[in-house]
PyMOL CGO cylinders between C-alpha atoms (Angstrom):
from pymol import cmd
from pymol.cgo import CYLINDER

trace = [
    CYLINDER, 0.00, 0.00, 0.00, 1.64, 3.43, -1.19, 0.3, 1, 1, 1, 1, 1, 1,
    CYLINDER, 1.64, 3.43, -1.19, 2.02, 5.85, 1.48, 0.3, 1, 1, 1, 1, 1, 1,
    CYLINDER, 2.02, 5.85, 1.48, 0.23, 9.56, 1.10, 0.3, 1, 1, 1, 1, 1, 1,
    CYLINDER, 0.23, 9.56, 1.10, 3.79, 11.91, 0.84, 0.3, 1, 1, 1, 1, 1, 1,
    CYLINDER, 3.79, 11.91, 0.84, 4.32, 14.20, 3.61, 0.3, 1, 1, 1, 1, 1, 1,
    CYLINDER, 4.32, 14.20, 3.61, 4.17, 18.18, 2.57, 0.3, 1, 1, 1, 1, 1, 1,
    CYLINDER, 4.17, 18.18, 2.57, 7.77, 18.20, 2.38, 0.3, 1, 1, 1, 1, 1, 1,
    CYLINDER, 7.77, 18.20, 2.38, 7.83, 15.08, -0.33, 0.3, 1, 1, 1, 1, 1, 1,
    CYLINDER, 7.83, 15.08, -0.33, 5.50, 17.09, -2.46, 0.3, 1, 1, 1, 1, 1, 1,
    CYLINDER, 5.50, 17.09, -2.46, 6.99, 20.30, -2.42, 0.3, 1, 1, 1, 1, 1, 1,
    CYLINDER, 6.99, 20.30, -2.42, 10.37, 18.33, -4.37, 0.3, 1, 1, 1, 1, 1, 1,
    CYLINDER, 10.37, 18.33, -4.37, 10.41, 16.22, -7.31, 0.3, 1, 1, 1, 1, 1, 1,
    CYLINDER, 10.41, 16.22, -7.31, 12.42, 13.24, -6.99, 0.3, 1, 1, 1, 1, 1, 1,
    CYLINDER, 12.42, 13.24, -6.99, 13.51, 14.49, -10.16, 0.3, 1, 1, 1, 1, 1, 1,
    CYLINDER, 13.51, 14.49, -10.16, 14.31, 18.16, -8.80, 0.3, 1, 1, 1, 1, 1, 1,
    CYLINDER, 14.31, 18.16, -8.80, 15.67, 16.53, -5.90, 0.3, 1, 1, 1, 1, 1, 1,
    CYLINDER, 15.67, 16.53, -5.90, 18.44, 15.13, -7.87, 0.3, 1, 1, 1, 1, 1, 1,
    CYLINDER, 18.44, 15.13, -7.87, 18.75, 18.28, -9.82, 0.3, 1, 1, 1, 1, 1, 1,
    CYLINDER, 18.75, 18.28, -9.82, 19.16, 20.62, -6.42, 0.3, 1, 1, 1, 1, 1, 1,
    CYLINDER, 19.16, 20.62, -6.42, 22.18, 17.64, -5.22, 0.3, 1, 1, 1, 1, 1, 1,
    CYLINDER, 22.18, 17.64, -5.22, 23.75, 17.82, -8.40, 0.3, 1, 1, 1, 1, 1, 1,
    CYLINDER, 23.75, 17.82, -8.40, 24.04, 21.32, -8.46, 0.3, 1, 1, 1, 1, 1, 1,
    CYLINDER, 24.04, 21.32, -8.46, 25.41, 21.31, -4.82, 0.3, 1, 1, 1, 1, 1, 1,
    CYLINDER, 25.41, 21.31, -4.82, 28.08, 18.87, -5.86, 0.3, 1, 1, 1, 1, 1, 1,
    CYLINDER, 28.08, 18.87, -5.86, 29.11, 20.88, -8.77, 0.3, 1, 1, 1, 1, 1, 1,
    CYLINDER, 29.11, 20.88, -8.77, 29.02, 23.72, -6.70, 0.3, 1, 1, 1, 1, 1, 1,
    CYLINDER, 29.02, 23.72, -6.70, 31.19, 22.65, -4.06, 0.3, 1, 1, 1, 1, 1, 1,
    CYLINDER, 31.19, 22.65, -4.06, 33.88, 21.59, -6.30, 0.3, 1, 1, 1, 1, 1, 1,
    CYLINDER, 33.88, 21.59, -6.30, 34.28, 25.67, -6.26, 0.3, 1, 1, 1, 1, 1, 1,
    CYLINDER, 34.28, 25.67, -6.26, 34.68, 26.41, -2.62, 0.3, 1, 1, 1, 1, 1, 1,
    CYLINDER, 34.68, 26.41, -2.62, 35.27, 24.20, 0.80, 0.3, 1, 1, 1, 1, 1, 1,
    CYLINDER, 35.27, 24.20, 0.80, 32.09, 25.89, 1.91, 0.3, 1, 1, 1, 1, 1, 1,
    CYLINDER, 32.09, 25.89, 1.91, 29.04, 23.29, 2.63, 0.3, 1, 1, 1, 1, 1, 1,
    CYLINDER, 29.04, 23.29, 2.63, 25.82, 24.30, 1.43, 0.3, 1, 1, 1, 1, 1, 1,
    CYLINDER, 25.82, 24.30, 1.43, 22.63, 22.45, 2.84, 0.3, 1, 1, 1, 1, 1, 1,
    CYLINDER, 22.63, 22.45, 2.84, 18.95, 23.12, 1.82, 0.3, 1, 1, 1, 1, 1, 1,
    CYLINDER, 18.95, 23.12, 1.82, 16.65, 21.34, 4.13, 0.3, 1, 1, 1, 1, 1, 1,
    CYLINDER, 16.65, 21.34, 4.13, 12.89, 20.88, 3.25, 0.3, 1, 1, 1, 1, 1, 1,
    CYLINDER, 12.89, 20.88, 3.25, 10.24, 20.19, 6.09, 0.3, 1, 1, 1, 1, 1, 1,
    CYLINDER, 10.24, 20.19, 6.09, 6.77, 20.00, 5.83, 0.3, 1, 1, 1, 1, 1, 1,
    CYLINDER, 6.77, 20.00, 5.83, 5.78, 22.31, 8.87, 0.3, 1, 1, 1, 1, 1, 1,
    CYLINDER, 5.78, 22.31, 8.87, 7.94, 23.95, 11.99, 0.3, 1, 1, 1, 1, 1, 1,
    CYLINDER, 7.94, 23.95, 11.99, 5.68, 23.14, 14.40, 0.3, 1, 1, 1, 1, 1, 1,
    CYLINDER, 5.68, 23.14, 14.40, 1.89, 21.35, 14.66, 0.3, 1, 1, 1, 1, 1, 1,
    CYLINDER, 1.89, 21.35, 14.66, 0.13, 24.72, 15.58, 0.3, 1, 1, 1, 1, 1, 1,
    CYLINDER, 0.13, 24.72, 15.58, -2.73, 23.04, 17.74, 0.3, 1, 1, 1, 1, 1, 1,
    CYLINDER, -2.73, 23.04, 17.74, -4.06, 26.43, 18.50, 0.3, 1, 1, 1, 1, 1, 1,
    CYLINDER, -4.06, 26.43, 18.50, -4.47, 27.26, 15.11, 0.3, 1, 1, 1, 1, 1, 1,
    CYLINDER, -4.47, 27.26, 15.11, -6.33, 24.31, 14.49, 0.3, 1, 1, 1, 1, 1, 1,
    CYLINDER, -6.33, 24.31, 14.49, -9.03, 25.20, 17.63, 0.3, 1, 1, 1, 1, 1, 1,
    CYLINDER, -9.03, 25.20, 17.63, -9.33, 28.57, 16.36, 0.3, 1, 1, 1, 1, 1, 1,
    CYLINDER, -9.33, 28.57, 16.36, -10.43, 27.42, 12.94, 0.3, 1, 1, 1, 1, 1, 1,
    CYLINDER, -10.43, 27.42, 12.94, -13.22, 24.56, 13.79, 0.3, 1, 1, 1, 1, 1, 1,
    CYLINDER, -13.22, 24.56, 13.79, -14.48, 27.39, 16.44, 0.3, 1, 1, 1, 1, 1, 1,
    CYLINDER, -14.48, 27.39, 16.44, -14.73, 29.80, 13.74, 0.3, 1, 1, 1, 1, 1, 1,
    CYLINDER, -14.73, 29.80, 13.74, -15.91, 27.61, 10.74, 0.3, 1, 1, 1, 1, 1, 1,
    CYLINDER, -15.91, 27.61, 10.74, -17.91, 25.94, 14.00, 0.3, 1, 1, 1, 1, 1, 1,
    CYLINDER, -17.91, 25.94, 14.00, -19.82, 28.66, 15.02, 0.3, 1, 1, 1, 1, 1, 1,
    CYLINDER, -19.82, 28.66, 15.02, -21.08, 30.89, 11.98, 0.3, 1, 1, 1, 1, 1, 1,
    CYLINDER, -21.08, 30.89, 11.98, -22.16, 27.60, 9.97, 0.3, 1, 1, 1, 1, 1, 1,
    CYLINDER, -22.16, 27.60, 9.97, -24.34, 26.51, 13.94, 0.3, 1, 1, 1, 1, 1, 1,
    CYLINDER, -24.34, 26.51, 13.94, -25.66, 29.64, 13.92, 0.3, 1, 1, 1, 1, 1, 1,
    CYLINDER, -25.66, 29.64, 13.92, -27.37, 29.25, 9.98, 0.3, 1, 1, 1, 1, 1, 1,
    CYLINDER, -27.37, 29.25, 9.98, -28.43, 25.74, 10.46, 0.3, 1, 1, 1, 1, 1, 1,
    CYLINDER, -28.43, 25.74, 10.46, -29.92, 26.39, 13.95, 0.3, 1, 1, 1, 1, 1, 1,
    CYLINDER, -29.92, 26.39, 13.95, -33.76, 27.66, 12.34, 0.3, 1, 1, 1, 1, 1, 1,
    CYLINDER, -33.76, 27.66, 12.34, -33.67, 25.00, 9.77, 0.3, 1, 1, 1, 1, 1, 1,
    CYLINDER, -33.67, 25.00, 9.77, -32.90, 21.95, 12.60, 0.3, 1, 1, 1, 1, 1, 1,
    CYLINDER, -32.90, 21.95, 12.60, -35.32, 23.76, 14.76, 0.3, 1, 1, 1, 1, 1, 1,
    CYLINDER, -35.32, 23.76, 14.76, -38.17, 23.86, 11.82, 0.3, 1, 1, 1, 1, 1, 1,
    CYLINDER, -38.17, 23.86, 11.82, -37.34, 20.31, 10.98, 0.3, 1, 1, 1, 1, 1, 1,
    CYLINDER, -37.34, 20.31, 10.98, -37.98, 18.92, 14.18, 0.3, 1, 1, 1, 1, 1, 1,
    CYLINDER, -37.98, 18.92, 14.18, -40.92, 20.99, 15.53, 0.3, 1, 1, 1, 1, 1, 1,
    CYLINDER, -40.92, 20.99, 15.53, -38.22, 23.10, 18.14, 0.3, 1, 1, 1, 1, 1, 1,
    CYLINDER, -38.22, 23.10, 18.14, -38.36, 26.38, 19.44, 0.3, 1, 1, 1, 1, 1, 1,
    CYLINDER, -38.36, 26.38, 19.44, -35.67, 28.32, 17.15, 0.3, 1, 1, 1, 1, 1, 1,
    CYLINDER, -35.67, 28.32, 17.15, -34.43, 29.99, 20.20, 0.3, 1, 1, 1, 1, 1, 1,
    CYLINDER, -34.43, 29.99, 20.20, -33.43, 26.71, 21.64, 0.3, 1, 1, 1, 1, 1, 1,
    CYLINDER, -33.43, 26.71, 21.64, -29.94, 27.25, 22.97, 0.3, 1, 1, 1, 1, 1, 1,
    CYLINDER, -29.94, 27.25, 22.97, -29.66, 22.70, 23.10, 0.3, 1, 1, 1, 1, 1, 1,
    CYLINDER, -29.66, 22.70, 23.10, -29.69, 23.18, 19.21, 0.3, 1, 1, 1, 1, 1, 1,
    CYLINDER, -29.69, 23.18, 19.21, -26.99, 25.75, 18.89, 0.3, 1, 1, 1, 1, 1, 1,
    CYLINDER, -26.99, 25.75, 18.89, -24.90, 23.46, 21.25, 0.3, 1, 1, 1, 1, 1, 1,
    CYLINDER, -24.90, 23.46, 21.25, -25.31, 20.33, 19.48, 0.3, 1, 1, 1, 1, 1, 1,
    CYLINDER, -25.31, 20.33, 19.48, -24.92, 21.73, 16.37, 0.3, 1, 1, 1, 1, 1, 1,
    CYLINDER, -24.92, 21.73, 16.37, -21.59, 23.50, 17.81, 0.3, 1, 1, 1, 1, 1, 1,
    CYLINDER, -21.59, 23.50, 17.81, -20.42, 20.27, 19.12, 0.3, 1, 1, 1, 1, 1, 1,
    CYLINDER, -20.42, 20.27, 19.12, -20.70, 18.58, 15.97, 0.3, 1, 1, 1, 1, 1, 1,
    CYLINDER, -20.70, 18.58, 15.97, -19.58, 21.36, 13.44, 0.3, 1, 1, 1, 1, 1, 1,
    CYLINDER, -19.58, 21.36, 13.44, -16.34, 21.49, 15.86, 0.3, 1, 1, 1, 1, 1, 1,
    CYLINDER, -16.34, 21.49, 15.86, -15.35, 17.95, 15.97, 0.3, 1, 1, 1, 1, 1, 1,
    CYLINDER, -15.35, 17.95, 15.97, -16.51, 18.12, 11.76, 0.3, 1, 1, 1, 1, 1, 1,
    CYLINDER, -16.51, 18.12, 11.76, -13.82, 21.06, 11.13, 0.3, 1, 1, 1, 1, 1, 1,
    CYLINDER, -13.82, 21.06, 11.13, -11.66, 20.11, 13.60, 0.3, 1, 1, 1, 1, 1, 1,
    CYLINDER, -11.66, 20.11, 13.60, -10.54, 17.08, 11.26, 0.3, 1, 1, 1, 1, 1, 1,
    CYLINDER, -10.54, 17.08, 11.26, -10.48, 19.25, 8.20, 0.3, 1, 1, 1, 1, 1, 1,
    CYLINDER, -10.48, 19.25, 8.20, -8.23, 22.22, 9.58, 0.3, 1, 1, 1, 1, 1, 1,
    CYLINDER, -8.23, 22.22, 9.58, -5.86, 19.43, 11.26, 0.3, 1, 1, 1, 1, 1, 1,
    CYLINDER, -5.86, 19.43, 11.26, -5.82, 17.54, 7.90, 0.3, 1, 1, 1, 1, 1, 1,
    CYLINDER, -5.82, 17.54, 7.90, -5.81, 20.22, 4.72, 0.3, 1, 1, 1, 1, 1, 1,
    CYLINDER, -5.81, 20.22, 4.72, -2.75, 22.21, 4.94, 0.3, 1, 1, 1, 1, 1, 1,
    CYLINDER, -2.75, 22.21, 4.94, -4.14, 25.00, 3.26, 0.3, 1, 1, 1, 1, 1, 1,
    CYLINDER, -4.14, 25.00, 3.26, -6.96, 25.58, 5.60, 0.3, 1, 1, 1, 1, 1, 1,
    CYLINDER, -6.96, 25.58, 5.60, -4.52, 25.16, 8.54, 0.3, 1, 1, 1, 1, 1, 1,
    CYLINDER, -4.52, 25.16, 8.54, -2.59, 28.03, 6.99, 0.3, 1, 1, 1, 1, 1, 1,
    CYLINDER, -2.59, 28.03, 6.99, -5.43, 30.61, 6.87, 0.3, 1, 1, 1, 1, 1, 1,
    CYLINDER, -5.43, 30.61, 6.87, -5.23, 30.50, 10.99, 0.3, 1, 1, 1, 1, 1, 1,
    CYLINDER, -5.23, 30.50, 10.99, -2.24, 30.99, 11.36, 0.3, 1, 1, 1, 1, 1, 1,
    CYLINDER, -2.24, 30.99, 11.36, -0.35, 33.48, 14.05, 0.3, 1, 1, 1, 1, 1, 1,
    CYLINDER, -0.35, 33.48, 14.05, 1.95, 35.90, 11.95, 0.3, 1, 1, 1, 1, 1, 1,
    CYLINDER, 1.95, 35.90, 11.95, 4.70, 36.03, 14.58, 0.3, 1, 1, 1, 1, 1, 1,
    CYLINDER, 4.70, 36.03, 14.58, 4.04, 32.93, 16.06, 0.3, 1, 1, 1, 1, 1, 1,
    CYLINDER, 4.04, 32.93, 16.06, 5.30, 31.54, 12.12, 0.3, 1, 1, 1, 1, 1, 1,
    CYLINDER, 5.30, 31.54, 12.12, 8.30, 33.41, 12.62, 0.3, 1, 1, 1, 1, 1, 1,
    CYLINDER, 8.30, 33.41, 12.62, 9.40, 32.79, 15.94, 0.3, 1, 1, 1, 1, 1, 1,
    CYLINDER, 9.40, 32.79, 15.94, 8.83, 28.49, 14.83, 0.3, 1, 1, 1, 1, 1, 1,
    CYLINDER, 8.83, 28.49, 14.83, 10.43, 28.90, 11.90, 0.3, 1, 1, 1, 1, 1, 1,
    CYLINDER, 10.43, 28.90, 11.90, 13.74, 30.27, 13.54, 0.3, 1, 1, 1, 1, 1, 1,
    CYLINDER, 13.74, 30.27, 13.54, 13.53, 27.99, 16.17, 0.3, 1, 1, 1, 1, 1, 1,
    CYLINDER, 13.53, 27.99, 16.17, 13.45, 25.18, 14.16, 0.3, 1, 1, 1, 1, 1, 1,
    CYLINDER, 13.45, 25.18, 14.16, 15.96, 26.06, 11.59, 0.3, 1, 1, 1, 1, 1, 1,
    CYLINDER, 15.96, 26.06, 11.59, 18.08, 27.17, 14.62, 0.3, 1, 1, 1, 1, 1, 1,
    CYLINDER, 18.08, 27.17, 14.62, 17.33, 23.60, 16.10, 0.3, 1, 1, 1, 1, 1, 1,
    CYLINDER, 17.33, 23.60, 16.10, 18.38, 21.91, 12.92, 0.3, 1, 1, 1, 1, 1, 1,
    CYLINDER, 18.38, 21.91, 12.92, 21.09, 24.01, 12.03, 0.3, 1, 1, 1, 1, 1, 1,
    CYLINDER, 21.09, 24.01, 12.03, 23.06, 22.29, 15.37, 0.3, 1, 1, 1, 1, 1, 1,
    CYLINDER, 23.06, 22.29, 15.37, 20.95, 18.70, 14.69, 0.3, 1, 1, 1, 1, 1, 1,
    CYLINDER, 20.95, 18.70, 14.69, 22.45, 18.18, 11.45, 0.3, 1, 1, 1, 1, 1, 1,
    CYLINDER, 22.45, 18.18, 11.45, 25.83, 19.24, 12.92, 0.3, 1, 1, 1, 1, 1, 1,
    CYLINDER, 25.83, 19.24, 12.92, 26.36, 22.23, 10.02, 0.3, 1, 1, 1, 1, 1, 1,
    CYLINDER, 26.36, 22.23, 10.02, 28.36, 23.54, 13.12, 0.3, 1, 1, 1, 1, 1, 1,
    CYLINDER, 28.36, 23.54, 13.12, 31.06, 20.81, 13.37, 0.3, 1, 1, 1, 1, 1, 1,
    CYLINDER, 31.06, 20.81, 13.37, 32.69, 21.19, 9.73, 0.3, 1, 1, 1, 1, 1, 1,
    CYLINDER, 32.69, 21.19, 9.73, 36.24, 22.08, 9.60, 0.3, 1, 1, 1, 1, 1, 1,
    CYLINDER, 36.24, 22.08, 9.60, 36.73, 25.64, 8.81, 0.3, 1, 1, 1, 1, 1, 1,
    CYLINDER, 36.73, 25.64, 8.81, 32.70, 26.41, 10.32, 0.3, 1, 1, 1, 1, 1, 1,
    CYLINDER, 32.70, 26.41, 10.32, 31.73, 27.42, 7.02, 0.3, 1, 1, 1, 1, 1, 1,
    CYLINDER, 31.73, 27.42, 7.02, 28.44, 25.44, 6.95, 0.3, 1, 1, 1, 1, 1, 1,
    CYLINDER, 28.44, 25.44, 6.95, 25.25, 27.16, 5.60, 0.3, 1, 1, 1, 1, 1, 1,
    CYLINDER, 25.25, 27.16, 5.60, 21.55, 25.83, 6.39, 0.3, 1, 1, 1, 1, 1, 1,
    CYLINDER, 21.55, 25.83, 6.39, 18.77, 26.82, 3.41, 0.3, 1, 1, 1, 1, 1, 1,
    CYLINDER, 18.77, 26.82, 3.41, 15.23, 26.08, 5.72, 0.3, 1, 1, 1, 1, 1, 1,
    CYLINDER, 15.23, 26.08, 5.72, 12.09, 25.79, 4.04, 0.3, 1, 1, 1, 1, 1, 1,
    CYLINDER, 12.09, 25.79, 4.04, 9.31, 25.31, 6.15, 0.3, 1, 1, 1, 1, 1, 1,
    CYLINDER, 9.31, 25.31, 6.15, 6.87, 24.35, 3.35, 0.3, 1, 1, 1, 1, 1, 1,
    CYLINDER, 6.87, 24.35, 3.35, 3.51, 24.63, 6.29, 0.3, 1, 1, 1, 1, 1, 1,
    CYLINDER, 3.51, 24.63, 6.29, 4.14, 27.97, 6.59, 0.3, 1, 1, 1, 1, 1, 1,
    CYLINDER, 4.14, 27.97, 6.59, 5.58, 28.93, 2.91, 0.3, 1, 1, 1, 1, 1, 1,
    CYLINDER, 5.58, 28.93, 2.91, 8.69, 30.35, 4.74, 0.3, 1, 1, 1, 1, 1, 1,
    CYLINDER, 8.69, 30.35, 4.74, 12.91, 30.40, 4.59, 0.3, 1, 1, 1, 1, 1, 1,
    CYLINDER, 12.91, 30.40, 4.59, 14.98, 31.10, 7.25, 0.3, 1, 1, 1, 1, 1, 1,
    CYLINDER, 14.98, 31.10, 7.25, 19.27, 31.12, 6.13, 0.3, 1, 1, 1, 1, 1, 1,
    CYLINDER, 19.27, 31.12, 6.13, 21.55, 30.15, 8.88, 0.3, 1, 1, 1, 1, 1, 1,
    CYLINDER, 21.55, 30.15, 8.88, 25.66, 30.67, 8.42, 0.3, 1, 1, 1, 1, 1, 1,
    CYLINDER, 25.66, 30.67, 8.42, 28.23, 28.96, 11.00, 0.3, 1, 1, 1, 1, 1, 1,
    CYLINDER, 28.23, 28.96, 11.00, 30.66, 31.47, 12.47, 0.3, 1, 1, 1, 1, 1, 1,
    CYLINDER, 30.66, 31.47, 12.47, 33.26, 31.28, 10.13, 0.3, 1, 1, 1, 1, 1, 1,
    CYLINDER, 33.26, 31.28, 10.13, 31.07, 32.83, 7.15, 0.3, 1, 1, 1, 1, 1, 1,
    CYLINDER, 31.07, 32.83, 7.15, 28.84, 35.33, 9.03, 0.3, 1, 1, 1, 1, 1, 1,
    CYLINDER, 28.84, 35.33, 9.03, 32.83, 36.72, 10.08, 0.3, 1, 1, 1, 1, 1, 1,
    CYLINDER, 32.83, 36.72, 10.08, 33.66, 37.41, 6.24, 0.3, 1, 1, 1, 1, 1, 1,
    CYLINDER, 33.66, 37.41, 6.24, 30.07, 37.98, 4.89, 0.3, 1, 1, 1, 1, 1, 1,
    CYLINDER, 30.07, 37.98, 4.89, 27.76, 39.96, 5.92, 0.3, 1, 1, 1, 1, 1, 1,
    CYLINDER, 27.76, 39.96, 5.92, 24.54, 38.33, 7.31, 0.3, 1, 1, 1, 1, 1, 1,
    CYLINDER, 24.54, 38.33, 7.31, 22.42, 40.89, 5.81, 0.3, 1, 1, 1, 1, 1, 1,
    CYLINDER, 22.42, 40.89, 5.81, 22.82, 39.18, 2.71, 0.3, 1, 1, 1, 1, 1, 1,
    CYLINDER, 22.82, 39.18, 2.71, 20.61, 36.57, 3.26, 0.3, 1, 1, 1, 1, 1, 1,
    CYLINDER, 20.61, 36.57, 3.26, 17.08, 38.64, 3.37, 0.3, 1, 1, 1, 1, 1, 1,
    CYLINDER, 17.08, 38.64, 3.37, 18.03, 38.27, -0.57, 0.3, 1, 1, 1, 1, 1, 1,
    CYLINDER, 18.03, 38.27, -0.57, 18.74, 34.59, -0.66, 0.3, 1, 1, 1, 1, 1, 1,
    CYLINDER, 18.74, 34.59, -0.66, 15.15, 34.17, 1.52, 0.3, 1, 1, 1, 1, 1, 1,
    CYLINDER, 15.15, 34.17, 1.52, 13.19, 36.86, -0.87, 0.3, 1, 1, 1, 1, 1, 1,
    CYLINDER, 13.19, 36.86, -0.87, 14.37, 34.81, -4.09, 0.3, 1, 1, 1, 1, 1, 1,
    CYLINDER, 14.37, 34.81, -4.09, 13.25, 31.41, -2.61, 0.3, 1, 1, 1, 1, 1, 1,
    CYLINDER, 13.25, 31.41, -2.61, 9.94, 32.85, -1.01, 0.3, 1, 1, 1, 1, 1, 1,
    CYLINDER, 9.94, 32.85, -1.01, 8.68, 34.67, -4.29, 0.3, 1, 1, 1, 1, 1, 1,
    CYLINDER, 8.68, 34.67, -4.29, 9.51, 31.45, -6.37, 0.3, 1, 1, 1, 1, 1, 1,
    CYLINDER, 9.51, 31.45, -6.37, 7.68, 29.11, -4.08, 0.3, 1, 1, 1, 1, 1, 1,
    CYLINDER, 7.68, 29.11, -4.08, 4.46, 31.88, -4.53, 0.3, 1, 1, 1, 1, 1, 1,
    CYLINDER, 4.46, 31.88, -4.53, 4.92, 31.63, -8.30, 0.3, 1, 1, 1, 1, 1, 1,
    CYLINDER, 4.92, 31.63, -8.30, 5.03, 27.50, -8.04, 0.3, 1, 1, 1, 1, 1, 1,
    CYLINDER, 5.03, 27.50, -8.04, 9.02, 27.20, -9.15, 0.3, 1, 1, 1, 1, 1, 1,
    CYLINDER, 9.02, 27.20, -9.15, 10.67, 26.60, -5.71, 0.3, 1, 1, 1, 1, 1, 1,
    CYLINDER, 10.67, 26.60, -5.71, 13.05, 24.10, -7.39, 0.3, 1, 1, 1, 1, 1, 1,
    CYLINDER, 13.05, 24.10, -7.39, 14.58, 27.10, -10.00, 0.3, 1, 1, 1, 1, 1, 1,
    CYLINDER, 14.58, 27.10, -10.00, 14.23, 29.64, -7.14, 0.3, 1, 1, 1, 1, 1, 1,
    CYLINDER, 14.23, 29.64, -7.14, 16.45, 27.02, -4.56, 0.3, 1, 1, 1, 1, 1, 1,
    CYLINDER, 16.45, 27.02, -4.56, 18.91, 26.42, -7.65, 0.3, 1, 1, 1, 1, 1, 1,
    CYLINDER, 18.91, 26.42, -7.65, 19.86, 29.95, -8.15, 0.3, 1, 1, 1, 1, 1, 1,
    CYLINDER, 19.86, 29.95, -8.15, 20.13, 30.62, -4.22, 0.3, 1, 1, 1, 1, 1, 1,
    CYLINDER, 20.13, 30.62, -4.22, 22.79, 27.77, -4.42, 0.3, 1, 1, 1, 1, 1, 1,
    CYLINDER, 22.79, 27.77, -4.42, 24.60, 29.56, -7.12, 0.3, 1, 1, 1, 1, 1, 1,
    CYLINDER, 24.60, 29.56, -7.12, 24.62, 33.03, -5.56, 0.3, 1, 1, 1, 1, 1, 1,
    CYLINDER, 24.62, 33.03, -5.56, 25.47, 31.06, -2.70, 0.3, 1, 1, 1, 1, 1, 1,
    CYLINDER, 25.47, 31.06, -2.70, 28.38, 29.41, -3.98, 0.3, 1, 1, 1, 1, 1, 1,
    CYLINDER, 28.38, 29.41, -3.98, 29.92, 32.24, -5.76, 0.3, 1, 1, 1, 1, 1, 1,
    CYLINDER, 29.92, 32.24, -5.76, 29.96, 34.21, -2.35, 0.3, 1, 1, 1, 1, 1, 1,
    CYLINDER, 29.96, 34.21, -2.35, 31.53, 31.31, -0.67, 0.3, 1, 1, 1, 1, 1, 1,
    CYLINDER, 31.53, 31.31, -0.67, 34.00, 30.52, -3.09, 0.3, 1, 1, 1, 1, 1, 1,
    CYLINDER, 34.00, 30.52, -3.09, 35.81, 33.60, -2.93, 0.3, 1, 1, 1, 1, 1, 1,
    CYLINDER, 35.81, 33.60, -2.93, 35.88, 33.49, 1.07, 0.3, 1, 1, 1, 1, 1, 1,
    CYLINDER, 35.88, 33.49, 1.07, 36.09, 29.60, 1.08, 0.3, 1, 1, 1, 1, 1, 1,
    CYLINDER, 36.09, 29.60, 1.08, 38.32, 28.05, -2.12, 0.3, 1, 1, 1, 1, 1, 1,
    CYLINDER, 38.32, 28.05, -2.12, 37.89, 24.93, -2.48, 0.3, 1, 1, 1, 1, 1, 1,
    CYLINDER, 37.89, 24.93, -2.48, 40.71, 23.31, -0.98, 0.3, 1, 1, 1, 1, 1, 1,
    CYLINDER, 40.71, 23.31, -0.98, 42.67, 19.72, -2.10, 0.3, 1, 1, 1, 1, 1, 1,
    CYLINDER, 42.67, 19.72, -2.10, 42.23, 18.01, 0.90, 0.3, 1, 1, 1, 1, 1, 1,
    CYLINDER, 42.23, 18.01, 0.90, 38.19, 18.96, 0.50, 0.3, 1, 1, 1, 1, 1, 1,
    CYLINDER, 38.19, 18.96, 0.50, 35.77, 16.12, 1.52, 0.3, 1, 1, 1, 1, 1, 1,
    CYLINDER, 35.77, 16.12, 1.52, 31.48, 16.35, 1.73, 0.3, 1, 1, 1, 1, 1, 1,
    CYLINDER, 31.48, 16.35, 1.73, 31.16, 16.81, 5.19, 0.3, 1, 1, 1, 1, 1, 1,
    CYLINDER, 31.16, 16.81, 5.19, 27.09, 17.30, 5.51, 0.3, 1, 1, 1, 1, 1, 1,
    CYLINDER, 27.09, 17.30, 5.51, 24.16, 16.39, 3.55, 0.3, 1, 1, 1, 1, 1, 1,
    CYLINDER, 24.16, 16.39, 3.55, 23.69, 17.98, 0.08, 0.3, 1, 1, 1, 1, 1, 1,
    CYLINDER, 23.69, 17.98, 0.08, 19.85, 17.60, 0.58, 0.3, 1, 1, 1, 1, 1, 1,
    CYLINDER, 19.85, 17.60, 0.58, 17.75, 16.94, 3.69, 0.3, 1, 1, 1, 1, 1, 1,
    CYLINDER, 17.75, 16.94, 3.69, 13.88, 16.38, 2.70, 0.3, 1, 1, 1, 1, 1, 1,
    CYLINDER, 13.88, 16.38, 2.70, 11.51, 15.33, 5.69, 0.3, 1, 1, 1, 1, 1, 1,
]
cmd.load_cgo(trace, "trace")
């Protein structure tokens, strides 16, 4: 039986995902830099989120039906049991769909509670998939949080000391606008270029060179 794909395996190709590790490869042949796009389907489960959208898909929808139950079954329309088992039932009803359609989930979302997940898991990542532990701590995390449609760029200390950080807002504008317009895997493939050309003159690549970290991290 064929598993449904998690957010994350959608977002990718197996196709582009090949394309994105190729280009790493060739990329790192120019500089001793270690580039690492990671792809997860959501930063964090957002079960508030969820109870704020069944209570207000819930209530509105309890509040129309409540005169046509009420007619139906010979009740008083003012009947407040009505409006409470209708409530009940709606709730449990979209409960289930907000927790299960991404894009409805997405509509009740907090702003800065996105932001504040997002860093924390990139920032959680970042020292998970040891990008802090390669030789010359010139590791740099790519985070796409596909949930919440947002990047988040995270340098080791040895190229935030040569390049400025501010840099990145570009790197996370280009990947953001082409996951809006549907061509994340051209948008991701030109941040590893720019990318690579600003590491490689910071970071040559060196003889001794080996892969230390994953070119591509999907989950």
């Amino acid at each position: 039986m064929q598993t449904q794909k998690t957010l994350a395996q959608q977002f990718l190709t197996e196709a582009e995902q090949k394309t994105i590790s190729a280009l790493i490869q060739q990329m790192e042949q120019q500089t001793s830099g270690e580039i690492v796009p990671m792809v997860v389907s959501a930063s964090h489960s957002y079960p508030t989120a969820i109870i704020c959208g069944a209570t207000a898909l819930a209530l509105p929808v309890s509040l129309l039906l409540m005169p046509l139950v009420s007619g139906l079954f010979w009740l008083g329309s003012q009947n407040v049991w009505i409006f409470i088992a209708l409530f009940l039932t709606l709730y449990g009803l979209f409960y289930g769909l907000v927790r299960r359609f991404s894009w409805l989930k997405r509509l009740f979302l907090s702003r800065s509670q996105v932001e504040s997940e997002v860093q924390e898991a990139a920032l959680a990542n970042f020292f998970t998939e040891k990008l802090y532990k390669t030789k010359d701590a010139n590791g740099i995390l790519i985070f796409i949080s596909v949930l919440e449609r947002k990047v988040w760029v995270l340098a080791d200390a040895g190229i935030n000391a040569r390049i400025n950080p501010g840099q990145w807002q570009g790197i996370i504008d280009l990947i953001t606008q082409g996951i809006k317009e549907k061509r994340q895997c051209d948008a991701i493939c030109h941040a590893i270029v720019h990318i690579g050309e600003l590491l490689k003159t910071h970071f040559p690549h060196q003889q001794d060179d080996i892969d230390e970290l994953h070119n591509l991290i999907v989950r």
